[in-house]
N, CA and C of each residue as an Amber inpcrd file, in Angstrom:
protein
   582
  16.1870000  -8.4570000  29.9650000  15.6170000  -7.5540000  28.9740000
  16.3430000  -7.6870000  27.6390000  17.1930000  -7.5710000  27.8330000
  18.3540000  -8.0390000  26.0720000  18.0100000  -9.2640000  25.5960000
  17.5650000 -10.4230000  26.5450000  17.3640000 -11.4690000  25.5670000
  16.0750000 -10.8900000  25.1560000  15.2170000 -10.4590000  25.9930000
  13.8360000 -10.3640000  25.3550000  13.5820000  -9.3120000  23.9210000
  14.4210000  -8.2440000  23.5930000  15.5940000  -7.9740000  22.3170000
  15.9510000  -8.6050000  20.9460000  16.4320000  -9.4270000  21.8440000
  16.8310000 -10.8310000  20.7510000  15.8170000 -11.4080000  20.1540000
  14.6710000 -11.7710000  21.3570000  13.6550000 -12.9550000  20.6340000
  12.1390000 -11.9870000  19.9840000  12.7550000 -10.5980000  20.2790000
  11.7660000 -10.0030000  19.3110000  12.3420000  -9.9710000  17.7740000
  13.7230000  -9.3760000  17.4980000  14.5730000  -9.7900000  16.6860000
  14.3040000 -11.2540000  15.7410000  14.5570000 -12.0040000  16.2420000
  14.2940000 -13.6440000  15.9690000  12.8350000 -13.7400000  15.2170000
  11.6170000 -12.7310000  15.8600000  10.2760000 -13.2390000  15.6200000
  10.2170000 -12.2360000  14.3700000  10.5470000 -11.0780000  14.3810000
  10.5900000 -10.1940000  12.9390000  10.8290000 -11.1520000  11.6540000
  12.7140000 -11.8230000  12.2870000  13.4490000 -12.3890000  10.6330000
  12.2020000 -13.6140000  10.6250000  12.1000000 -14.3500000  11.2900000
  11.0280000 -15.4960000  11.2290000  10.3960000 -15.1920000  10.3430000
   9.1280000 -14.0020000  11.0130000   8.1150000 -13.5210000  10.1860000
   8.4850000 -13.1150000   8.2300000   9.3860000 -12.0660000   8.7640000
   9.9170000 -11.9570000   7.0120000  10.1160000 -13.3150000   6.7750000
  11.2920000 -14.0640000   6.9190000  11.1620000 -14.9260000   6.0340000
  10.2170000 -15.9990000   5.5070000   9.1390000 -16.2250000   6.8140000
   7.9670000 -17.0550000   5.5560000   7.4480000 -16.0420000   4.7890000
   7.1590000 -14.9290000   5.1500000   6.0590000 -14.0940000   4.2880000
   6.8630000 -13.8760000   2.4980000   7.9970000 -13.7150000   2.8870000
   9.0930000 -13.4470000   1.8490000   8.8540000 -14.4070000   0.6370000
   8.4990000 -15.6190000   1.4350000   8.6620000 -17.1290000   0.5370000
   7.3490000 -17.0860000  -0.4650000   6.3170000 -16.4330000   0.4800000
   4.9410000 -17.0180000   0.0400000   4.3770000 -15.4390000  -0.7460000
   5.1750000 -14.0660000  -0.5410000   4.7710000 -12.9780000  -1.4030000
   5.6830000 -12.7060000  -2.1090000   7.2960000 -13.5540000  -2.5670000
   7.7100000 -12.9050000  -3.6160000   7.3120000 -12.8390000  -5.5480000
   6.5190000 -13.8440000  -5.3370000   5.9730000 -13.9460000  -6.6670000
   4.7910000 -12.6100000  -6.8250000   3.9670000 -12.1480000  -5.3790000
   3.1570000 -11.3030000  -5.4770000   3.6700000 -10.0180000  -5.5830000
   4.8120000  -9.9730000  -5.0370000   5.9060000  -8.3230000  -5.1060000
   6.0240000  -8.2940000  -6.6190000   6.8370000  -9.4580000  -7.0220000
   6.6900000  -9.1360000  -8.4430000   6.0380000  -8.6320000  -9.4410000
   4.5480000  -9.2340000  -9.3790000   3.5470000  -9.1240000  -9.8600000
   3.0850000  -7.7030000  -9.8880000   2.8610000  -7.3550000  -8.8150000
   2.5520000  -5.9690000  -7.9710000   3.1430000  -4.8730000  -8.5460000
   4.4230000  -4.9470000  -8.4010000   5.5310000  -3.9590000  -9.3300000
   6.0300000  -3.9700000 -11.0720000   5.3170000  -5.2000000 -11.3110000
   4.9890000  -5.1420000 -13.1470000   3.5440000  -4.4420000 -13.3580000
   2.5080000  -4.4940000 -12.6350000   1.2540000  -3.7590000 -12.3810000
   1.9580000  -2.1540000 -12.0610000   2.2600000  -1.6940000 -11.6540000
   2.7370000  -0.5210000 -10.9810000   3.5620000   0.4370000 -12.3630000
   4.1460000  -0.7060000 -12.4630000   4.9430000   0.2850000 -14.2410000
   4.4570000   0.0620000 -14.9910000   3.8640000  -1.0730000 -15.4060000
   2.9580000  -0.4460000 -17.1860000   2.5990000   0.3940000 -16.1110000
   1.2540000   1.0390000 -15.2370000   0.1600000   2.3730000 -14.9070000
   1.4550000   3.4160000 -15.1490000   2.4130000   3.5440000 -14.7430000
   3.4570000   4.4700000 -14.7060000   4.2660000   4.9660000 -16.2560000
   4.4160000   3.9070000 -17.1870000   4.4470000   4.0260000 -18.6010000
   3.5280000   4.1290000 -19.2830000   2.1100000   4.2320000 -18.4950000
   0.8890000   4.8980000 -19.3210000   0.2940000   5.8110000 -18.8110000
   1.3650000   6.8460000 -18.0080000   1.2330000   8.1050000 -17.3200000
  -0.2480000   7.8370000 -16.9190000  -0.1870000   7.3820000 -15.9250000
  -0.9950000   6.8590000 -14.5410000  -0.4420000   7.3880000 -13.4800000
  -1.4130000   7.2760000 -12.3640000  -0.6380000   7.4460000 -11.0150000
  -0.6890000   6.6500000  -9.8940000  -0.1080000   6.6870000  -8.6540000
  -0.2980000   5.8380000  -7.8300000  -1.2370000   6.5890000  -6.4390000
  -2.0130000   6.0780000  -5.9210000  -2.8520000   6.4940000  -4.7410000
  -2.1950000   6.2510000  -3.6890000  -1.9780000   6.1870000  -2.5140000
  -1.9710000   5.8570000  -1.1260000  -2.8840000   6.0740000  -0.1160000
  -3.1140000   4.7010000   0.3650000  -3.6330000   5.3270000   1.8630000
  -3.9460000   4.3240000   2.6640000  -4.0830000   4.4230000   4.0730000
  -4.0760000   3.3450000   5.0620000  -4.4900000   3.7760000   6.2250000
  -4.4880000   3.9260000   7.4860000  -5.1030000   4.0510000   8.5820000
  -3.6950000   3.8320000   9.6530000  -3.5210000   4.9860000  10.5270000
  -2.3790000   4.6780000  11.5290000  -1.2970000   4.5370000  11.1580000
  -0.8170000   3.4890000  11.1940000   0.7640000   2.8140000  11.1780000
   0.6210000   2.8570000   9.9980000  -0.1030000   1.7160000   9.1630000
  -0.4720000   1.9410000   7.6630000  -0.6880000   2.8370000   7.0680000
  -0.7130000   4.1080000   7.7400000  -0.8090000   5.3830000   7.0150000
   0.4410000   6.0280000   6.4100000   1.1330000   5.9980000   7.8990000
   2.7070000   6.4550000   7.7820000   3.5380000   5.5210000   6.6550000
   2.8700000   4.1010000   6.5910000   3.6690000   3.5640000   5.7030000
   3.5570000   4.0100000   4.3320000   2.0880000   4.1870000   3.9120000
   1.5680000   4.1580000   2.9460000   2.5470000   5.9500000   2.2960000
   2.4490000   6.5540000   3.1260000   3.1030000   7.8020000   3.0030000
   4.4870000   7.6040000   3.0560000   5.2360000   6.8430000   3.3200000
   6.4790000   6.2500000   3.0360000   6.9920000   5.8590000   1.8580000
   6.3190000   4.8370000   1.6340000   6.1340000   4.3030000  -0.2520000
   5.9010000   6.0050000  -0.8430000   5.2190000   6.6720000  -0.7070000
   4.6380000   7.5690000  -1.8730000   5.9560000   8.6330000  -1.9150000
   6.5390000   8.4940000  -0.7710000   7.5270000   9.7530000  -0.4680000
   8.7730000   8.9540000  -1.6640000   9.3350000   7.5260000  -1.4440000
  10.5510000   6.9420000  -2.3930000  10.0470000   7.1580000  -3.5460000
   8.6660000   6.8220000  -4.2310000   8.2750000   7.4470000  -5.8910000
   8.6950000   8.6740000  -5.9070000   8.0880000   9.5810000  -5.0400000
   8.1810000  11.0520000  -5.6860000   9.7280000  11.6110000  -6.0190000
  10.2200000  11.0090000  -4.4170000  11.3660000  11.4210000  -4.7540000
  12.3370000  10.7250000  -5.0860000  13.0680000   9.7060000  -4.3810000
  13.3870000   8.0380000  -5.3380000  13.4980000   7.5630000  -4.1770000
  13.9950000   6.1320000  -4.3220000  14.4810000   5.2700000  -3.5940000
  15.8050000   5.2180000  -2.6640000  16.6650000   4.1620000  -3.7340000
  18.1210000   4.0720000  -3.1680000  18.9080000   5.0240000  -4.0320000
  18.6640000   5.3100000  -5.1830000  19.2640000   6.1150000  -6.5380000
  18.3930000   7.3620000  -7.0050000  19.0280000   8.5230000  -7.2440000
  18.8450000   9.3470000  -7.8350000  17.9130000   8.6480000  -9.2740000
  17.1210000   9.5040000  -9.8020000  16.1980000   9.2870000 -10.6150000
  14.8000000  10.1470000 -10.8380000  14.0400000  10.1650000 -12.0410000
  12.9440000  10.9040000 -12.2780000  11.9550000  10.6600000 -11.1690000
  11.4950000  11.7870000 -10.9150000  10.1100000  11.9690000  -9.8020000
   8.9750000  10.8970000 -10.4680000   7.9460000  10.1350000  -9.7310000
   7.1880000   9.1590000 -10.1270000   5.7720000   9.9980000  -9.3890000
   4.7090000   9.7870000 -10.2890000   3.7470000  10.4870000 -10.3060000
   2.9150000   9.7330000  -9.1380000   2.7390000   9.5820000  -7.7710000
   1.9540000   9.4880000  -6.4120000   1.6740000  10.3900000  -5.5250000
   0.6300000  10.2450000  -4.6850000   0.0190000  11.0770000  -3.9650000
  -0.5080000  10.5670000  -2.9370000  -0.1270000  10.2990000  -1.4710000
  -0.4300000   9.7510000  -0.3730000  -1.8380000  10.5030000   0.0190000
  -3.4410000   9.7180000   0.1620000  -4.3870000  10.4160000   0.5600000
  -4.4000000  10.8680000   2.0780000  -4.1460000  10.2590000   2.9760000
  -3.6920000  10.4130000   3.8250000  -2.6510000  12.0900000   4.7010000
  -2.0730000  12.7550000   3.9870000  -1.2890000  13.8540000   4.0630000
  -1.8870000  14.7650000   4.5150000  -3.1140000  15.1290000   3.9330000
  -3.7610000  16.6540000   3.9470000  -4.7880000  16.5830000   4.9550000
  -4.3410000  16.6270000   6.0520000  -5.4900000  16.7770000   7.3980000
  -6.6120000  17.8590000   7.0310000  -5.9960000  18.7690000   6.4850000
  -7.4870000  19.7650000   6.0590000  -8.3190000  19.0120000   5.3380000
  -7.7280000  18.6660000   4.3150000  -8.9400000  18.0150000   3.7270000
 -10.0040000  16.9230000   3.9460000  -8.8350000  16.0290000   4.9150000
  -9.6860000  14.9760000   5.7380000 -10.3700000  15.1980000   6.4260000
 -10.2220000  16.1760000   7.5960000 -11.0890000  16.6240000   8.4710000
 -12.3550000  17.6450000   8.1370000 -12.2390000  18.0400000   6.7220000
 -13.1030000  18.7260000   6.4330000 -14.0870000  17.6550000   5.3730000
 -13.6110000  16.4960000   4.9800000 -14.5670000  15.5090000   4.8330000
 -15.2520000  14.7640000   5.1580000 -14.1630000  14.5880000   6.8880000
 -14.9750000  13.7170000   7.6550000 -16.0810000  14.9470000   8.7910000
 -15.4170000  15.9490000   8.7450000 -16.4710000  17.3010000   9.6770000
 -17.9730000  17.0910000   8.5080000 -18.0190000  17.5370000   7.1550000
 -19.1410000  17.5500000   6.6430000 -19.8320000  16.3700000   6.2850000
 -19.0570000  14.9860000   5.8720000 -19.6970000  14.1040000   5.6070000
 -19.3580000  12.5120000   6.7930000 -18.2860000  12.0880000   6.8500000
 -17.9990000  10.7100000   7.6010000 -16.6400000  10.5680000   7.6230000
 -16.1320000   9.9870000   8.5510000 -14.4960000   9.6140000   8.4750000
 -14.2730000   8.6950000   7.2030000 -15.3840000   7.7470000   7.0060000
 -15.8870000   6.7860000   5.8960000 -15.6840000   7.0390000   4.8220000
 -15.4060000   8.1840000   4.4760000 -15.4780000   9.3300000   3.1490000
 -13.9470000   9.9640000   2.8380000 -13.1580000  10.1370000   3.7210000
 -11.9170000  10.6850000   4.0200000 -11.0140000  10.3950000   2.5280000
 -11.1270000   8.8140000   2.3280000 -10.2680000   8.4240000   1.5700000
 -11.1700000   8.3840000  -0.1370000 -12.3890000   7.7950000   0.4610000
 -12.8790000   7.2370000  -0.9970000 -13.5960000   8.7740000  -1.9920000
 -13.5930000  10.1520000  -0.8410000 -13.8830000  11.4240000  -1.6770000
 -12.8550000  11.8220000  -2.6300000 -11.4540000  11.3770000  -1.9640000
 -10.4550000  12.4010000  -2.3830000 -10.1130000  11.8040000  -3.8450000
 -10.4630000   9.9960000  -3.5360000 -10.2320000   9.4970000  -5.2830000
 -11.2010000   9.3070000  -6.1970000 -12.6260000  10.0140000  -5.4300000
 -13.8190000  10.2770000  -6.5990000 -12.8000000  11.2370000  -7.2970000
 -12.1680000  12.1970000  -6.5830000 -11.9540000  13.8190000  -7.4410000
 -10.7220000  13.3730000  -7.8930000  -9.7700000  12.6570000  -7.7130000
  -8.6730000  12.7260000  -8.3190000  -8.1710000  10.8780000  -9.0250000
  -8.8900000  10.3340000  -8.7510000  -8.3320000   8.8860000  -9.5540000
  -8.8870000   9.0340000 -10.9330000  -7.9920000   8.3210000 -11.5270000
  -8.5580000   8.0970000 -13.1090000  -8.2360000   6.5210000 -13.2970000
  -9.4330000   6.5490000 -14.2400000  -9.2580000   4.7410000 -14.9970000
  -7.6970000   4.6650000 -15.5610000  -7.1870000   3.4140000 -14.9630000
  -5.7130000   2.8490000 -14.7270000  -4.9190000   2.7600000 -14.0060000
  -5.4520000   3.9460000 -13.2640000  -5.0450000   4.7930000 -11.7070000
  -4.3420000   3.2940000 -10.8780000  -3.5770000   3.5660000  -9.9020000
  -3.8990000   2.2950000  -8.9920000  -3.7360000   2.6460000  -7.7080000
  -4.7220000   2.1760000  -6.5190000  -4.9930000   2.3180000  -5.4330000
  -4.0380000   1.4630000  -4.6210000  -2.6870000   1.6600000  -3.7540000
  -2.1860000   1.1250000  -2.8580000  -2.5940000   1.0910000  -1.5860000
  -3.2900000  -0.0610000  -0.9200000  -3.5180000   0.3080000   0.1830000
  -3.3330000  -0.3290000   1.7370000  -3.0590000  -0.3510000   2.4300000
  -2.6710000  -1.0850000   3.2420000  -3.1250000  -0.7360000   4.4960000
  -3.2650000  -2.4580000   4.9510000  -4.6400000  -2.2530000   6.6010000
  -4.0170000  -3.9850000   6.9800000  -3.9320000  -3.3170000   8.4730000
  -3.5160000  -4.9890000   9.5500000  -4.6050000  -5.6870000   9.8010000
  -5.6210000  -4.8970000   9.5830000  -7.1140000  -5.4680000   9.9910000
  -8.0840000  -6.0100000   8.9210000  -7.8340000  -5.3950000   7.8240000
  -8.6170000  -5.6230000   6.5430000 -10.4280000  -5.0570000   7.0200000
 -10.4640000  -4.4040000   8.2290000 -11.7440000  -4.3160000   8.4440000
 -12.4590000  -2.2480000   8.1510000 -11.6190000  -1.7620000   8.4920000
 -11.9700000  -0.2780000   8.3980000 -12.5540000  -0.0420000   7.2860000
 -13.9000000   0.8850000   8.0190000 -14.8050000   1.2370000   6.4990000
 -14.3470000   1.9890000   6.0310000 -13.6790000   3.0030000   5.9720000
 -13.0150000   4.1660000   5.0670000 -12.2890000   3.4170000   4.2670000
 -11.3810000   1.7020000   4.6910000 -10.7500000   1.9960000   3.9880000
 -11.6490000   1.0590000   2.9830000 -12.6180000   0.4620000   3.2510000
 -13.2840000  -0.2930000   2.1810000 -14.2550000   0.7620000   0.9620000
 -14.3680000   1.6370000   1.7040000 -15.0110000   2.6330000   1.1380000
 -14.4070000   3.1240000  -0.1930000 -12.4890000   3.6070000  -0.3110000
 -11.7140000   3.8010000  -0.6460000 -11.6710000   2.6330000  -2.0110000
 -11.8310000   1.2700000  -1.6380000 -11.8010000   0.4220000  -2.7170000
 -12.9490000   0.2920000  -3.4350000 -13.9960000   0.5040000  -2.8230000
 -15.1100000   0.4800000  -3.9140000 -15.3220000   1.9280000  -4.8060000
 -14.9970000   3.1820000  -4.3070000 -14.4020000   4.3890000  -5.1300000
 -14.0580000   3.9460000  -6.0160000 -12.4920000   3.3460000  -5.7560000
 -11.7000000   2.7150000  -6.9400000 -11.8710000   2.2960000  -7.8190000
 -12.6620000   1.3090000  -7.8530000 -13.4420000   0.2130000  -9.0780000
 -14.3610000   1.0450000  -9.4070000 -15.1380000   2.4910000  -9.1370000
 -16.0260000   3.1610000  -9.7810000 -14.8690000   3.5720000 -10.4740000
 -13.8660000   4.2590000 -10.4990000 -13.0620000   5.2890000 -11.4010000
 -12.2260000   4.0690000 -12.3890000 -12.4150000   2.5880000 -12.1770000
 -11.9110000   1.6640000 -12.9490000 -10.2950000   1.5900000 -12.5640000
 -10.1970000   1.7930000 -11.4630000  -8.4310000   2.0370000 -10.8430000
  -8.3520000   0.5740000 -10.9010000  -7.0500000  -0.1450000 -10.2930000
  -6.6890000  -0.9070000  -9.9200000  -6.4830000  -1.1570000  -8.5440000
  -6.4490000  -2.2180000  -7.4300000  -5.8580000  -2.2010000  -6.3160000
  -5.0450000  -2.6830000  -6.0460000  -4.4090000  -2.4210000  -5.3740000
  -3.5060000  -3.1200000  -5.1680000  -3.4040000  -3.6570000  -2.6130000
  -3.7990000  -4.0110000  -2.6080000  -4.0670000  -4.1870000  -1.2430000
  -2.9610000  -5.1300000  -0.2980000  -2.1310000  -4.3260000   0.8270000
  -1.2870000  -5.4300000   1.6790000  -2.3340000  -5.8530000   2.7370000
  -2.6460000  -6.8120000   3.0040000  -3.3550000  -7.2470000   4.4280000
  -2.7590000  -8.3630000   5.1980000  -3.2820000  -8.7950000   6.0210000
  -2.6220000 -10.1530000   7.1450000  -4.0820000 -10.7720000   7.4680000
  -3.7030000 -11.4170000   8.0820000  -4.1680000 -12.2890000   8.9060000
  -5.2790000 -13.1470000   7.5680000  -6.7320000 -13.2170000   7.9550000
  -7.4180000 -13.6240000   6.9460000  -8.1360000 -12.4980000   5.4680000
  -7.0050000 -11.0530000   5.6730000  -7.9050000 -10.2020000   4.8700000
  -8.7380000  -9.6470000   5.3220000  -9.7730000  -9.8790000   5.9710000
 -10.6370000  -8.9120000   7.0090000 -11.6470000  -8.8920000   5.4480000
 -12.2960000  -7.6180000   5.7640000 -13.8040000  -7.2710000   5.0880000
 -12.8550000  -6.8030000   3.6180000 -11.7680000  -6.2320000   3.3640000
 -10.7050000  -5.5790000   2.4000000 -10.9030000  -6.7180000   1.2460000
 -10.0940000  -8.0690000   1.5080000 -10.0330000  -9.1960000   0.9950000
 -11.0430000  -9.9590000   0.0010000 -12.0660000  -9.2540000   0.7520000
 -13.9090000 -10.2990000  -0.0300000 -14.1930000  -8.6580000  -0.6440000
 -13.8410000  -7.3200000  -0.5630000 -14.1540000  -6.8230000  -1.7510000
 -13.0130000  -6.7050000  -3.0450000 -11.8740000  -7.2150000  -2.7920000
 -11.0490000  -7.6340000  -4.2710000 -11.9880000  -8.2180000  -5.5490000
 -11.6640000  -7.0250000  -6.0770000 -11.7840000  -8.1440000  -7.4700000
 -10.7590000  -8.4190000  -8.7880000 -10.9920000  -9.1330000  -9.9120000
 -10.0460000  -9.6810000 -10.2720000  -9.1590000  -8.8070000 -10.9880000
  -9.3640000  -7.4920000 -11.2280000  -8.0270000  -7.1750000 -11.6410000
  -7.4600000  -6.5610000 -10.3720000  -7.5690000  -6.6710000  -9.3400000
  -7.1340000  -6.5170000  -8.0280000  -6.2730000  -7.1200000  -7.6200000
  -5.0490000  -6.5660000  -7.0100000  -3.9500000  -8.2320000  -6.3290000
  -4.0160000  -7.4300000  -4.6280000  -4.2560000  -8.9870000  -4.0570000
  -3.8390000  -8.8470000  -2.4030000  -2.5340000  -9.2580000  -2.4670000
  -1.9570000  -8.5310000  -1.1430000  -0.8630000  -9.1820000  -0.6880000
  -0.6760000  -9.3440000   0.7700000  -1.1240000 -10.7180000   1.3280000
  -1.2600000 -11.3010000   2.4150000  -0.5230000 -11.6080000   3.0920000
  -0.2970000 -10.8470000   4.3780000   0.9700000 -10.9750000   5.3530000
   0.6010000 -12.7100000   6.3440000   1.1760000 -13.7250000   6.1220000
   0.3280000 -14.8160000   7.4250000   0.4340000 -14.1530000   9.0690000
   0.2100000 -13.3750000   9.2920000   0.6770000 -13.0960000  10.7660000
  -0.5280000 -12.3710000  11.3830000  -0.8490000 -12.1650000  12.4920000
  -2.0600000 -11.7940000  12.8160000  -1.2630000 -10.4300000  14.2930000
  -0.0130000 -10.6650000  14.4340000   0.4110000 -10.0510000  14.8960000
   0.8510000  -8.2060000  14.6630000   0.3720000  -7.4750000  15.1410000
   0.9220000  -5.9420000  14.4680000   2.0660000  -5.4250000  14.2310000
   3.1930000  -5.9160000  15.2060000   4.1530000  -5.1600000  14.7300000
   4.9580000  -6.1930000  13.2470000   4.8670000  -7.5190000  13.6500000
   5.4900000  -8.0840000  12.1190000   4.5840000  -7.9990000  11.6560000
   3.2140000  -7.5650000  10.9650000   2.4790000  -7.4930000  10.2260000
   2.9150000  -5.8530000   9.7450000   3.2720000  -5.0140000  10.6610000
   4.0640000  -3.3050000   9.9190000   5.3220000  -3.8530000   9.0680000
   6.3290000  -4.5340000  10.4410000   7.4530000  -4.7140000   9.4340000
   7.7730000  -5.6520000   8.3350000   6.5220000  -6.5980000   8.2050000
   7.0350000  -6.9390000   6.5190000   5.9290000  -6.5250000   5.4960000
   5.0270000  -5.1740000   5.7530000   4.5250000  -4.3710000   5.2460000
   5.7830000  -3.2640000   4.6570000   6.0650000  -3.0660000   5.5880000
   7.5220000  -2.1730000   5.1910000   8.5100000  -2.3310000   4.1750000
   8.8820000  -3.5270000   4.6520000   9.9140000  -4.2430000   3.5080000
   9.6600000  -4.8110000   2.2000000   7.6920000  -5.4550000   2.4960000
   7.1970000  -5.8560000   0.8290000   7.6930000  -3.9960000   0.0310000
   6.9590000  -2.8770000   1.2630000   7.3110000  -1.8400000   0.0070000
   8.5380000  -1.3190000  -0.3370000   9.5300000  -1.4580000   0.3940000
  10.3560000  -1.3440000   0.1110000  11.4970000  -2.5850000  -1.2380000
  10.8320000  -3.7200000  -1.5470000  11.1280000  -4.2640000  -2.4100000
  10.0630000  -3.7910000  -3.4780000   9.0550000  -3.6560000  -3.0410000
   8.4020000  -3.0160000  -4.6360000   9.3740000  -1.9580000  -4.9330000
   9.8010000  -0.8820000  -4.1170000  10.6110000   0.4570000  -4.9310000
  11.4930000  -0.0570000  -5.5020000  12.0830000  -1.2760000  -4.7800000
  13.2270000  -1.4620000  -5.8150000  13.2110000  -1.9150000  -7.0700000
  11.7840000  -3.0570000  -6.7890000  11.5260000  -3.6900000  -8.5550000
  10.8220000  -2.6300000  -9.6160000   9.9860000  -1.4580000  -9.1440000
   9.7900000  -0.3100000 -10.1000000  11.4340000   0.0220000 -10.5800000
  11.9500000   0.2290000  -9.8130000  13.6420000   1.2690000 -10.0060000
  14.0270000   0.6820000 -11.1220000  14.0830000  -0.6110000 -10.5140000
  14.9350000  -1.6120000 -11.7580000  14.3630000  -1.9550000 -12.8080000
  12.8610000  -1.7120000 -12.7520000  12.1740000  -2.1830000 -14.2460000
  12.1780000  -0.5290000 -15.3790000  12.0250000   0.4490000 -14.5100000
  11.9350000   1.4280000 -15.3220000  13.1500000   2.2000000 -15.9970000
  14.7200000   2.2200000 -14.8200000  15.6740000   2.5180000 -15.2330000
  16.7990000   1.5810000 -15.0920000  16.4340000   0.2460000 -14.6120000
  17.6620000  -0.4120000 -15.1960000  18.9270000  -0.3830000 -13.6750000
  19.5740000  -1.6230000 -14.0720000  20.5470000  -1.5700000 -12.2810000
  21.5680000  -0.1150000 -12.2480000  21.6210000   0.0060000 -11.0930000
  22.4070000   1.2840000 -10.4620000  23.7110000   0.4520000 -10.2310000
């Protein structure tokens, strides 16, 4: 059982490190997108499905409150959080609706939509991106494998960020860690090294 430990261990760093190779130019990218919306008092969205939910609510929790360093609160809002409201969107209208109602009422043009799915296939959350591009948001999307249905509705001021793995749990954990290097490249672009 301990080796079998190990060679889950082994298949994680694996995984990070190609994904590392082939999305650090997209982290970058991602987190220069993220602060201009944030220096043009914008906000950030969240939301995801499951595991991707909790993550997505992870990221939103280091903006609000910070990262690794003390620092100003950052203006996000995980859609995902408010079970009343979800369940009272998906009770009157569709689970389909959950995400893409809450950013009819609250996204604004510049806005940007973070969102993240292992499957790229869930209609809520595609639902959620075509919202988006009505309110003129931005997306910003983590996916794996080939992108799923998520992927073919990007458009170009849209960035994916494509995990190669088709597997779930390294497809969470270098979901995790891309966001956790975005907090750090916001930190450092907006206030500078700690």
């Amino acid at each position: 059982m301990e080796q079998r430990v190990i060679t889950l261990f082994h298949e994680s760093i694996e995984a990070k490190m190609q994904a590392g190779e082939e999305l650090a130019p997209l982290i970058a990218q991602a987190s220069e997108l993220i602060v201009h919306a944030l220096l043009s008092e914008k906000k950030i969205l969240t939301c995801g499905n499951g595991i991707s939910s909790a993550q997505a609510q992870i990221f939103t929790a280091c903006l609000v409150n910070h990262f690794e360093q003390e620092r100003p609160s950052l203006p996000a809002l995980h859609l995902g959080a408010d079970f009343t409201t979800q369940s009272a969107i998906g009770s009157d209208y569709s689970f389909n609706d959950i995400y893409a109602k809450q950013i009819r009422a609250l996204g604004q043009p510049g806005d940007i939509l973070v969102l993240l799915t292992s499957t790229g296939k869930a209609s809520n959350l595609l639902q959620a991106i075509s919202a988006a591009h009505d309110k003129d948001m931005h997306v910003i999307a983590f996916t794996a494998g080939d992108g799923g249905d998520v992927a073919a509705l990007l458009d170009q001021r849209d960035m994916e960020l494509r995990i190669p793995s088709v597997a779930k749990p390294r497809i969470h954990e270098v979901h995790l860690l891309s966001l956790f290097c975005l907090c750090d490249l916001i930190d450092q672009q907006l206030f500078g090294g700690f």
